[in-house]
C-alpha positions in Angstrom: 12.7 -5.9 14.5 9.8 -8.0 15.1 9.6 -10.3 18.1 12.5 -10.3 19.8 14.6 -7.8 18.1 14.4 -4.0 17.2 15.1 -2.5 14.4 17.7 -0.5 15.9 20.0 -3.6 17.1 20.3 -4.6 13.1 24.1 -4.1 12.3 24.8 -1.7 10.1 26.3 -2.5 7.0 23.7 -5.4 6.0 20.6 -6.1 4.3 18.4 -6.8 7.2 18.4 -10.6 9.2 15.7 -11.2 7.9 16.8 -11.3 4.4 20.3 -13.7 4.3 22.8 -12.3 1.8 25.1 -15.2 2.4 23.3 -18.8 0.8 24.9 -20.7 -1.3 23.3 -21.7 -4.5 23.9 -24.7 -6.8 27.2 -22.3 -8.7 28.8 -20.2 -6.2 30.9 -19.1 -9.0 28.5 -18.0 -11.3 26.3 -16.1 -8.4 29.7 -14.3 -8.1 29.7 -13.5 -11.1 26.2 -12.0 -11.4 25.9 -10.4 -8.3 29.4 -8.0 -9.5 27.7 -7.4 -13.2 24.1 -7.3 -12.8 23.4 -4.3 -11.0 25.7 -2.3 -13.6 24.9 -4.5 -16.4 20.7 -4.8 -15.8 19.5 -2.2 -13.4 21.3 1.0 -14.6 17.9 2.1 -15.9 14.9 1.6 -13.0 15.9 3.5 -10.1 17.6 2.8 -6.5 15.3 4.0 -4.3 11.2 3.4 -4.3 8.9 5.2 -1.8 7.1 2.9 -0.4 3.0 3.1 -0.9 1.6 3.6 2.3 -1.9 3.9 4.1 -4.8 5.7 2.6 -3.1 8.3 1.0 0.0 8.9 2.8 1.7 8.2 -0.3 -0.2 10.5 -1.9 0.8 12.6 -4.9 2.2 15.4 -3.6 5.2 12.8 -1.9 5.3 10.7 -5.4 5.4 13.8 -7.0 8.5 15.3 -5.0 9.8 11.9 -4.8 10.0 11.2 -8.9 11.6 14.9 -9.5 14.1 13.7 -7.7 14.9 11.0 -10.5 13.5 8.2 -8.0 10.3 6.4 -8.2 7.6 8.3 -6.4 4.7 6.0 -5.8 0.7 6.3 -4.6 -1.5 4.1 -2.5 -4.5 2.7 -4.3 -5.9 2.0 -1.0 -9.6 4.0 -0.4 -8.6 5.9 -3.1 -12.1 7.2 -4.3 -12.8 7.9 -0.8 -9.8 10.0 -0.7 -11.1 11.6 -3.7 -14.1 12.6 -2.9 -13.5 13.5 0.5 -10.8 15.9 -1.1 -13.7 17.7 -3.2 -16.2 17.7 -0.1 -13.4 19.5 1.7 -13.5 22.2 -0.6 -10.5 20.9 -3.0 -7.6 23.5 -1.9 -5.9 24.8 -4.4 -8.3 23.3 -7.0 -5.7 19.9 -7.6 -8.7 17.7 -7.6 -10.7 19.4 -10.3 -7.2 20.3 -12.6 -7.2 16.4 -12.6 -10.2 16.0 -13.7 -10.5 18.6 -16.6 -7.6 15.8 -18.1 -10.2 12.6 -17.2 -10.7 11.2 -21.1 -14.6 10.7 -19.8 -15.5 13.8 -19.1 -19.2 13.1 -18.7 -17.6 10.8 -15.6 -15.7 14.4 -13.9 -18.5 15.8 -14.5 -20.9 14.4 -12.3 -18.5 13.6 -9.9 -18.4 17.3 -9.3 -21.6 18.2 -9.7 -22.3 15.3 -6.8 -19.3 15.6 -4.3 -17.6 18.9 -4.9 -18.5 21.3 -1.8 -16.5 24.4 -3.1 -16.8 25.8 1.0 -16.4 22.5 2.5 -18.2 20.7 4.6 -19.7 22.9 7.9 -18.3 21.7 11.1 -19.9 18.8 12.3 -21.5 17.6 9.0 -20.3 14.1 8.4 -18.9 13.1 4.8 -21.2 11.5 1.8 -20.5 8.1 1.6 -19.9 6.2 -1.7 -21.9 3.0 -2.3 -19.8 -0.2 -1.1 -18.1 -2.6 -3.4 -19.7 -5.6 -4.5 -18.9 -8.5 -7.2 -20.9 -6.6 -9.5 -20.3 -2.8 -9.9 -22.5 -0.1 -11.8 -20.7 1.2 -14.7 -21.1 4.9 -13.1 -18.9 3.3 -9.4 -16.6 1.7 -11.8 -16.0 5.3 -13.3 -15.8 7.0 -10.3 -12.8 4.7 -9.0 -11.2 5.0 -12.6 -11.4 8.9 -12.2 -9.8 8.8 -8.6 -7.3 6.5 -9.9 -6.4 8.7 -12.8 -6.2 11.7 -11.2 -3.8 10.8 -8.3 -1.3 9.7 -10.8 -1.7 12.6 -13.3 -0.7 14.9 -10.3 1.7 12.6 -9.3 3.3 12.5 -12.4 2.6 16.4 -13.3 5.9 18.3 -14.5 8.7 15.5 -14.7 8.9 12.4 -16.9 10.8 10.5 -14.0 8.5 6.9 -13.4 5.4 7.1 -11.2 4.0 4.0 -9.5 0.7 2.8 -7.4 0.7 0.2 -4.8 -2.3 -1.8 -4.4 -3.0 -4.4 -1.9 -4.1 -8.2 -3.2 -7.0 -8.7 -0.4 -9.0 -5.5 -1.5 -10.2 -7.3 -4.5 -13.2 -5.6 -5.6 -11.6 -2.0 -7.2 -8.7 -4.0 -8.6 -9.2 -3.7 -12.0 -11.2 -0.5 -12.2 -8.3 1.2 -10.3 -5.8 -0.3 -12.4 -7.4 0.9 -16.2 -7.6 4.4 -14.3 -4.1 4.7 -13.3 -3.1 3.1 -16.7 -5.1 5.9 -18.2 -3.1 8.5 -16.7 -0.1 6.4 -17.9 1.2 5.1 -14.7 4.6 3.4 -15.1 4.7 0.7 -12.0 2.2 -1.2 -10.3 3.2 -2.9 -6.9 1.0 -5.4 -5.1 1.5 -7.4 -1.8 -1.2 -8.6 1.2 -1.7 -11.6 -1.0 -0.5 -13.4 -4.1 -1.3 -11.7 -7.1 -0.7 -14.2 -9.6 -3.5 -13.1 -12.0 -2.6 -9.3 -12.2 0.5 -9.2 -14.8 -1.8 -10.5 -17.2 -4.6 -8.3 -16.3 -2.5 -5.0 -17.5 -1.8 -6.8 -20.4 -5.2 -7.1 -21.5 -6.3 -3.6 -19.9 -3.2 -2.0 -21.9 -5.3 -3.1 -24.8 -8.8 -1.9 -23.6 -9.9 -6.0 -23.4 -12.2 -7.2 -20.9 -10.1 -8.3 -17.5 -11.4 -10.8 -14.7 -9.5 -11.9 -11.3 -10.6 -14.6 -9.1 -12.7 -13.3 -6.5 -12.1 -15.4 -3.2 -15.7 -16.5 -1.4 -15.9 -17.8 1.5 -17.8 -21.1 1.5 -17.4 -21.8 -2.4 -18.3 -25.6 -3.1 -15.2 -27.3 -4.4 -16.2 -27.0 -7.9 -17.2 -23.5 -8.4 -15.2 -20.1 -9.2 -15.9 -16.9 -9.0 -15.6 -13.8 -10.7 -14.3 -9.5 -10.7 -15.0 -8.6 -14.2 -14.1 -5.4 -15.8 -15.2 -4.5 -19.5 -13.2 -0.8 -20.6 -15.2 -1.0 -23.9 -18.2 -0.2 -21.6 -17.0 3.2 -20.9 -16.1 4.4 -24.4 -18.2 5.1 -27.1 -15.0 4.5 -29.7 -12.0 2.5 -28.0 -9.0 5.3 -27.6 -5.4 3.7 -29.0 -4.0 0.9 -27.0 -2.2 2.2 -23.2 1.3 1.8 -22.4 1.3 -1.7 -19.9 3.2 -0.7 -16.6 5.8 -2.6 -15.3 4.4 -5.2 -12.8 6.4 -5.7 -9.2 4.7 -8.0 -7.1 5.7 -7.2 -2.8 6.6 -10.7 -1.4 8.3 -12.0 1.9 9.9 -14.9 0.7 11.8 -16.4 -2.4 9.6 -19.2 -3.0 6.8 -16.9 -3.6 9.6 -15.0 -5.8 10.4 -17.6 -7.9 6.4 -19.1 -7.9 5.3 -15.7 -9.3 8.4 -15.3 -11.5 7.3 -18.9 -13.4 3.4 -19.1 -12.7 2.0 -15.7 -13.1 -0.3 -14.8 -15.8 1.8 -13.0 -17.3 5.6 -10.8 -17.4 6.8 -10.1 -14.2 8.8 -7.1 -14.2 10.5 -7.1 -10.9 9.9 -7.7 -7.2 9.8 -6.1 -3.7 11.5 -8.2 -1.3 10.1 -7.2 2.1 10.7 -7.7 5.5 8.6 -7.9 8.8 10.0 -4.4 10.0 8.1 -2.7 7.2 4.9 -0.7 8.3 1.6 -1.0 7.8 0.3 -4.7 7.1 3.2 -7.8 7.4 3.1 -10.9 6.1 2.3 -13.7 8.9 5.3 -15.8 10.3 5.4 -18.9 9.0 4.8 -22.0 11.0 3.1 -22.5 14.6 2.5 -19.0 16.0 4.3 -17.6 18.8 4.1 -14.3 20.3 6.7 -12.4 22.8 6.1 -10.8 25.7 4.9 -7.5 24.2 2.1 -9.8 22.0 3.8 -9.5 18.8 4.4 -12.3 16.4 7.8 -13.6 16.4 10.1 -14.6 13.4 12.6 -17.0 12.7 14.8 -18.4 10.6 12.5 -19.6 8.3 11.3 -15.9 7.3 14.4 -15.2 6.2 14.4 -14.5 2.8 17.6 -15.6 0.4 18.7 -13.4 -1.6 20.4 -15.1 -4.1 18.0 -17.0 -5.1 15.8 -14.2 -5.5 18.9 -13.0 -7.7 18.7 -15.7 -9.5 15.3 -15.1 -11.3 17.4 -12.6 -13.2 14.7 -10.2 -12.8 15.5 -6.6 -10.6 14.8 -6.3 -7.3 14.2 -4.0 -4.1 14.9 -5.1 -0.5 12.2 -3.5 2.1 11.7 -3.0 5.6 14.2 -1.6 7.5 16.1 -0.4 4.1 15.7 3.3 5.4 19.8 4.3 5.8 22.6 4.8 3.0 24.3 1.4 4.1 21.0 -0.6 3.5 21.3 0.8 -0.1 24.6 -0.3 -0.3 24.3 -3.9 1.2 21.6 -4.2 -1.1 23.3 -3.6 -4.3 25.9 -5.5 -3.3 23.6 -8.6 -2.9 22.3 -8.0 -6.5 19.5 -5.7 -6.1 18.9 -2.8 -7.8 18.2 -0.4 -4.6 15.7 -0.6 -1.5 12.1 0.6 -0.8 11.7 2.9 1.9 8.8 4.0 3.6 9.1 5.7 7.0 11.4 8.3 6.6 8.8 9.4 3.1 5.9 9.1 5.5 6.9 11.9 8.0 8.5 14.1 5.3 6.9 17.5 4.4 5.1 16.2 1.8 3.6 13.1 2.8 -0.4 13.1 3.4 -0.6 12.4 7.2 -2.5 15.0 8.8 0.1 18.3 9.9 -0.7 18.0 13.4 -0.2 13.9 13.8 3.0 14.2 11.9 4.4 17.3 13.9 3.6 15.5 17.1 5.0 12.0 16.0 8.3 13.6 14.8 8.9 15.5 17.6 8.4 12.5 20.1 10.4 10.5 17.8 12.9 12.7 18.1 13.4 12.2 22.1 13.0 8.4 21.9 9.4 8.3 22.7 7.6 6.3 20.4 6.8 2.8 20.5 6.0 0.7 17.2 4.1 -2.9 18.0 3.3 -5.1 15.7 -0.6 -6.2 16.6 -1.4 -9.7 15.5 -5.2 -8.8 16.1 -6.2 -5.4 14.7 -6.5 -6.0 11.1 -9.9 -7.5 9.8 -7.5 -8.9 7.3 -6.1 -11.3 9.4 -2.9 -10.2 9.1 0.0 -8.4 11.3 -0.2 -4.4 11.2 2.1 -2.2 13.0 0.6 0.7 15.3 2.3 4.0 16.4 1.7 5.0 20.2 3.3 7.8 21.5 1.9 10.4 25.0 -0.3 12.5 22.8 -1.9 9.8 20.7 -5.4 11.2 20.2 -6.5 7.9 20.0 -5.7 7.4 23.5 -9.1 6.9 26.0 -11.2 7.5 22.4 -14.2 5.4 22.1 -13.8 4.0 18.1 -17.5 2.6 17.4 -17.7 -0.8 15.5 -18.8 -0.1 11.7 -18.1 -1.3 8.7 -19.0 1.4 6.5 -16.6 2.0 4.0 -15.7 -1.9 3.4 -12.6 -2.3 1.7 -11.4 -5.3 3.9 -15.2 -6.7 3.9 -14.8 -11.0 3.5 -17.5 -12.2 0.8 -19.2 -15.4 1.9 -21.5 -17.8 0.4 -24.7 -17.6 2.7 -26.9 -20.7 3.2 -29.5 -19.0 0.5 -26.5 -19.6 -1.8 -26.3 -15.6 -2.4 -23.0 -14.0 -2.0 -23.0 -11.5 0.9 -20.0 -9.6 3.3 -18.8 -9.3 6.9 -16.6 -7.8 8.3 -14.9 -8.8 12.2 -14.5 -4.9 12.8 -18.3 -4.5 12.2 -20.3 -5.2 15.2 -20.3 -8.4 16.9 -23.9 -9.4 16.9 -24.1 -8.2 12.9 -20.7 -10.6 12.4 -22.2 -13.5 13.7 -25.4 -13.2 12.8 -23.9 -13.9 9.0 -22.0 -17.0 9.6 -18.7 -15.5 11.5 -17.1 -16.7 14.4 -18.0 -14.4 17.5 -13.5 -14.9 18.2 -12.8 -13.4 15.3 -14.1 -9.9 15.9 -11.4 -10.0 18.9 -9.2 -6.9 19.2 -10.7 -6.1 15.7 -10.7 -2.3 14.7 -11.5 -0.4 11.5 -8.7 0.4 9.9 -10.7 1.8 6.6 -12.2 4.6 9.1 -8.6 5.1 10.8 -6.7 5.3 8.5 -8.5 8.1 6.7 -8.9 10.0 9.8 -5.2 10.1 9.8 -4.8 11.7 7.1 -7.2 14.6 7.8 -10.5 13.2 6.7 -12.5 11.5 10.2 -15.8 10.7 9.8 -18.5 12.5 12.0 -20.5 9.9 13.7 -24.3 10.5 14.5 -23.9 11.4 17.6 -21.0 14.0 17.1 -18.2 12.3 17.8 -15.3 12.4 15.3 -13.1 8.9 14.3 -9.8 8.8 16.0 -6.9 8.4 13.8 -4.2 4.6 13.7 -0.7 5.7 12.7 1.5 2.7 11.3 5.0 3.2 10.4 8.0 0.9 10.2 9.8 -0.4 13.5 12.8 2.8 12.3 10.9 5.5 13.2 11.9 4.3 16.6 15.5 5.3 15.6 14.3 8.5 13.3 15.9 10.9 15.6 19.1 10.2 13.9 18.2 11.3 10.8 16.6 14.3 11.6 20.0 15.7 13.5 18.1 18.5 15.8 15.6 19.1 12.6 11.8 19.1 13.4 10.8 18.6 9.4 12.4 18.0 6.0 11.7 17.1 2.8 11.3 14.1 0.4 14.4 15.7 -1.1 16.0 15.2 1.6 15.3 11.8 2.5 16.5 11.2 -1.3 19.9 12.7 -1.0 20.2 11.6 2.6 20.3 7.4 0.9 21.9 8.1 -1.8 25.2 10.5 -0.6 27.0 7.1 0.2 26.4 5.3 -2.9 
């Protein structure tokens, strides 16, 4: 657990403490009721377990892929994705997945050049750095907006390649900018779920209603530095990309990732359009957590601490009437059943996919991890500082970290978690507190905030096999997040030193 508590002192046979199963609410009889009929009555369709969408293409097709045969939902991270795409094709494209996508791309004139430009059927020699793509900003060229439709679609047409079992893509709310051109892509390839947490994404169920239909789409883009009485714009326009409008797309299911039932039932009523669903999700999840609420405190280690209010109540959330997934710390058979038993339909579970055979970290990272993990020798600390996001993420240190002693240069060069701001010319520009410190301030920041700051954009991707080469030859040292169970993995494996998705699958589900 967070703060005080690991995740391996959480008794088995419960949810989680951070997510109270007990709370009374205004009919105790009639939450009895519900919680015995709804999960046969209401849920008997989606499925029990989701894999969780982690990193930069951890969750990347090959795992949703495996995890969806399965009958689950397999799901991929939206995050960097065109990156990952066309770092993929620079590499070469083993095994020709890439370009098998594209061939299936609607706008082929799109594939096209994004062969003809990235595609380096040898790879890249050693030592030459990657092409980069040009950064977002409010206002996109059609051709960038095509390119991050075409990544989009092709990571869930592998994904969802030889089953019919439901496919999903997790996007995070703070990366605003390839929202909606990321969305209409995976909608293209006829995605069936889209998750989204780091924010509140109130706007987005209506979004894929109007993208379902090829109609023009906008989300509030957040500015810095606004006056009170201006908004702000993303705007997406499909009919620009077609030269006759294809038959209206099949609108995914929308589950929005929250850590508390107010935000439950506040999206449930408020959002823009049907919510499908939600991801309840606790602090021990990987990757990025929500903040604690009220003053903050950190323990002794210099991780935030939790209380009682970040507990989330259940039964309200059952309430809603809507389905449900409890996360964070859901990785065991029991979690699953606890779950159910408060009224969800199943858990999301992300470590024990993200160390599997066929998740996307890099072979050598995962081998070592595992096998560390295995003896007890991992240590997973939540860092209140790292994120430009200004949230919590969770870090991975173990003895042969290669991140260890590396010097990571300050650069903000891919700039997904970029801040816009309204300069004093009243022109919108971006910063970033992981770019360098003199660049930061010298547009506005605070010279505080670029304190402990690292590029996870950069890091992120290196863990997964695709570092940048720097100028001056050296190569970007990889972050590894993971939920606070990996610290507790070596159960599961039982003497093994790899396994499968498959496995994880039957391994959650042999109780129920």
């Amino acid at each position: 657990m967070v703060g005080t508590e690991k995740a391996s002192e959480v008794k088995a046979g419960t949810v989680g403490n951070y997510f109270d199963t007990n709370a009374e609410s205004d009919s105790e009889r009639q939450r009895d009721s519900y919680a015995i009929l709804l999960p046969m009555k209401h849920f008997s369709t989606v499925p029990r377990v989701i894999q969780g969408g982690m990193g930069a293409a951890v969750s990347g097709w090959r795992l949703a892929n495996a995890v969806s045969r399965t009958g689950q939902m397999g799901v991929v991270s939206g995050t960097a994705l065109d990156t990952v795409f066309v770092r993929r094709l620079q590499d070469g494209d083993p095994g020709g997945h890439m370009r098998r996508g594209m061939e299936q791309f609607p706008i082929q004139r799109a594939a096209d050049e994004a062969a003809h430009r990235y595609h380096r059927p040898n790879g890249l020699p050693p030592g030459e750095p990657y092409k980069m793509l040009p950064l977002y900003r409010q206002v996109m060229a059609s051709a960038r907006q095509e390119l991050t439709m075409l990544a989009a679609f092709v990571e869930v047409f592998l994904a969802k390649e030889g089953h019919d079992a439901p496919v999903g893509i997790n996007l995070l709310t703070k990366i605003q900018p390839p929202t909606l051109a990321t969305l209409y892509g995976a909608m293209l390839a006829g995605v069936d779920y889209v998750l989204m947490g780091a924010g509140i994404p109130r706007e987005i169920a209506g979004v894929l209603d109007l993208l379902a239909g090829h109609r023009p789409a906008r989300i509030r883009f957040d500015v810095e530095g606004l006056p009170s009485d201006v908004i702000e714009y993303l705007e997406f326009d499909p009919g620009v990309h077609w030269e006759t409008l294809p038959k209206p797309l099949a609108r995914p299911k929308f589950l929005p990732i929250v850590a508390s039932n107010s935000l439950a039932t506040m999206l449930a009523r408020k959002a823009t359009g049907r919510v499908d669903g939600f991801v309840i999700e606790g602090p021990t999840a990987g990757g990025h957590n929500a903040p604690p609420r009220g003053e903050p405190r950190l323990n002794e280690r210099g991780e935030p601490m939790y209380g009682e209010r970040d507990k989330v109540d259940l039964a309200k959330v059952r309430d809603l009437g809507l389905p449900f997934w409890v996360a964070g710390g859901a990785g065991h058979p029991e979690r699953l059943i606890a779950a159910r038993a408060a009224g969800a339909a199943g858990i999301q579970v992300g470590t024990l996919f993200a160390f599997c055979e066929e998740s996307g970290l890099a072979e050598p990272l995962k081998r070592s991890v595992l096998a560390h993990a295995a003896r007890g020798q991992v240590d997973v600390r939540t860092d209140p500082r790292m994120s430009s996001t200004g949230y919590p993420f969770k870090i991975v240190n173990w003895a042969e970290n290669p991140a260890i002693g590396a010097t990571r240069e300050r650069v903000c060069d891919l700039g997904y978690l970029r801040v816009a701001f309204m300069g004093v010319d009243g022109k919108i520009d971006y910063r970033c507190p992981g770019e360098p410190e003199t660049t930061y301030v010298k547009k506005g920041g605070r010279v505080e905030d670029t304190f402990g700051r690292q590029c996870l954009c950069n890091a992120l991707l290196a863990a997964i096999g695709h570092p940048q080469t720097r100028a001056n030859g050296a190569v970007e040292p990889p972050i590894i997040t993971s939920g606070d169970d990996l610290t507790i993995i070596g159960g599961f494996l039982g003497g093994r030193t790899n396994y499968t998705a498959a496995d994880v699958i039957a391994y959650l589900l042999a109780a129920a």
